[in-house]
C-alpha positions in Angstrom: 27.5 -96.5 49.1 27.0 -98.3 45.5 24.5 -95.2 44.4 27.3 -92.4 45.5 30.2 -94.3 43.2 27.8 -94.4 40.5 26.1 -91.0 40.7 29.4 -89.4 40.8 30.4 -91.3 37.4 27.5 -90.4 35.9 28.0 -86.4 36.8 31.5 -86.7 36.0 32.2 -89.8 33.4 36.1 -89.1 33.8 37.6 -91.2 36.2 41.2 -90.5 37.3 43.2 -93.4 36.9 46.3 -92.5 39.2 49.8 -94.5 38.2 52.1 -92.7 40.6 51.6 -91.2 43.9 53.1 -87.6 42.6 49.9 -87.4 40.3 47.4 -87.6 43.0 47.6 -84.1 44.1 46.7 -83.0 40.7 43.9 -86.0 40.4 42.4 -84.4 43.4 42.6 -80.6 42.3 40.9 -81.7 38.8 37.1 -81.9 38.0 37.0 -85.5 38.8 34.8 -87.2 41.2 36.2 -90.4 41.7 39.9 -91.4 41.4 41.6 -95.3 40.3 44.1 -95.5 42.9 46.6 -97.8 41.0 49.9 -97.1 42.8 49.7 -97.6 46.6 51.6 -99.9 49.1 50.6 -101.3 52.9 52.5 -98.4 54.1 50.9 -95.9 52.5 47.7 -96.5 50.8 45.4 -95.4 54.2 46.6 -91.9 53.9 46.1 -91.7 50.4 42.7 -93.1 50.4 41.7 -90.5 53.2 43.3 -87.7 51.2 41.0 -88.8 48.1 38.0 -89.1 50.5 38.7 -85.4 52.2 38.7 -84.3 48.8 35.0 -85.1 48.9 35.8 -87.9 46.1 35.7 -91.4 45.2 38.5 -93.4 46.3 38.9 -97.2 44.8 42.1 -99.3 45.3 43.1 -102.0 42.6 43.8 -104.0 45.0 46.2 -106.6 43.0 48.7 -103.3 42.7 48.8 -102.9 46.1 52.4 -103.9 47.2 53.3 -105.7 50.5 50.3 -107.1 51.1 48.6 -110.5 50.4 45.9 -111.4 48.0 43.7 -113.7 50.6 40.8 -113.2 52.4 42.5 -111.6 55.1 44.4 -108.6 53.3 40.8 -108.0 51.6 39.5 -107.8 55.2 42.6 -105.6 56.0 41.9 -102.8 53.2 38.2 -103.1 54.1 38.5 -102.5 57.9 41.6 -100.1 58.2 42.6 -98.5 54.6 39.0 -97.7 54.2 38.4 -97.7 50.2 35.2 -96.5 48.9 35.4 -99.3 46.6 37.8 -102.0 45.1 39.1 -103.3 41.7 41.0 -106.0 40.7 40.9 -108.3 37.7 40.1 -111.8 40.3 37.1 -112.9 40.8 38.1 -114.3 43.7 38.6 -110.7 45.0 35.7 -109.2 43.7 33.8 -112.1 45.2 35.5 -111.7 48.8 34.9 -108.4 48.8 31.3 -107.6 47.9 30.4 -110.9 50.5 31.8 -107.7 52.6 29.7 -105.5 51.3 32.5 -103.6 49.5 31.7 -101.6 46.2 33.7 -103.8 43.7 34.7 -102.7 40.1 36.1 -106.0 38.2 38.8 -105.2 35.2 38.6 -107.7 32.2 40.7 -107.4 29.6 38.9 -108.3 26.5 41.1 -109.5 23.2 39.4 -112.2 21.6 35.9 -113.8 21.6 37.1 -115.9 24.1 37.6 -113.7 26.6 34.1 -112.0 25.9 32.9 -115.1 26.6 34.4 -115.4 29.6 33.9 -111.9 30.9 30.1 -112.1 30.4 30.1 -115.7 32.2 32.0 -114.4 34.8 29.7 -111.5 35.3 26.8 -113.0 35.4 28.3 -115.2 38.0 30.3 -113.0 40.5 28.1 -109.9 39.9 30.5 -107.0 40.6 28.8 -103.8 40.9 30.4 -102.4 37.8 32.9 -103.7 35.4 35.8 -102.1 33.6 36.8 -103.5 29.9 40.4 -102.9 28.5 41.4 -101.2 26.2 38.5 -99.1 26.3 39.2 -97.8 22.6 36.3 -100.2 21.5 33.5 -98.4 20.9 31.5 -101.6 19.0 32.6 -104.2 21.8 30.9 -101.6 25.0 28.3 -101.1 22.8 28.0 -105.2 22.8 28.6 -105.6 26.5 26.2 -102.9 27.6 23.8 -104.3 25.5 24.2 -107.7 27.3 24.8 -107.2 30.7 23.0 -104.6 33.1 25.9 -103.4 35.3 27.6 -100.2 34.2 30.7 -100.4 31.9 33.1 -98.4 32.5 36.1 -97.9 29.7 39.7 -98.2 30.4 43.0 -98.5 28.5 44.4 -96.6 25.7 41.9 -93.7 26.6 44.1 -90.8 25.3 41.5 -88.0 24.1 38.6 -86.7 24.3 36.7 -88.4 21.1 38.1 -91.9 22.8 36.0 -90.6 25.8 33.2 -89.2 24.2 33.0 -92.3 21.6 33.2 -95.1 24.7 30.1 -92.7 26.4 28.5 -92.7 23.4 28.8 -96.8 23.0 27.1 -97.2 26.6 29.8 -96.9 28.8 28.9 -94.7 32.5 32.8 -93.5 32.7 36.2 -93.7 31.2 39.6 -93.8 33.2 42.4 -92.5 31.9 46.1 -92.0 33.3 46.3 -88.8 30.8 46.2 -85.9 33.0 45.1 -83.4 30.6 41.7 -85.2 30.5 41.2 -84.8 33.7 39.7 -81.6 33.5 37.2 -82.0 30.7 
């Protein structure tokens, strides 16, 4: 499963990053391959994933947005066994740990604003090993050219992504994929 995610991001670096459940339909009609779920609840989150996955596309939850649900070991095993993700994100690396001892695809989000938190998000890396990592914002072409120079899992860029050049600039730092919440982009 880990190749599929990343093969699809690297045919198609845009990755859907979907806020509200009235923008899926058109996340799934667009060129994309694999879609950020960021808006789902315990209620509905199963059907959405399978709608993505019919689709023939990539479905990842953030898991710390999903609502009515606990953050333990046991809502991990939950989305794992019945929502049915292709892969996870979340910014805990108690999460992203969980989950890949699962043998879930896992996508950690760091949000990087100081040397400090480079610091920490290459030590936390190294430690947890996610199978990709998303930095934020993702309008930092010299910091993803740092990060991918220094770690060997794929980058992907996040946050503030509003146009193409952002997108073509974070590819062109190293990153495999940017997500965006811009719909417009979704089709390039």
């Amino acid at each position: 499963m880990k190749e599929t995610i990343i093969d699809k991001v690297e045919l198609n670096p845009i990755i859907a990053a979907v806020q509200n459940v009235e923008d899926l339909e058109i996340a799934i009609k667009s060129q994309v391959s694999t879609i950020f779920l960021l808006c789902a609840d315990i209620f509905n989150a199963k059907s959405l994933v399978d709608r993505i996955r019919n689709a023939d596309k990539s479905a990842l939850i953030h898991i710390d947005f999903l609502e009515g649900i606990g953050k333990d070991a046991k809502a991990i095993d939950y989305i794992i066994q019945v929502i049915q993700p292709d892969g996870v994100i979340s910014t805990k690396s108690s999460h992203i740990k969980i989950a890949k001892e699962k043998g879930m695809f896992t996508i950690q989000r760091f949000f990087l604003i100081d040397n400090k938190s480079y610091e920490m998000t290459t030590k936390s890396v190294k430690s947890i090993e996610p199978d990709m990592i998303e930095i934020m914002p993702g309008v930092m072409p010299g910091v993803i050219h740092r990060i991918t120079r220094q770690l060997s899992i794929p980058v992907i860029a996040g946050g503030l992504i509003s146009s193409k050049q952002d997108i073509m600039e974070a590819l062109k730092a190293g990153a495999l994929g940017a997500s965006t919440g811009k719909k417009a982009l979704w089709e390039l």
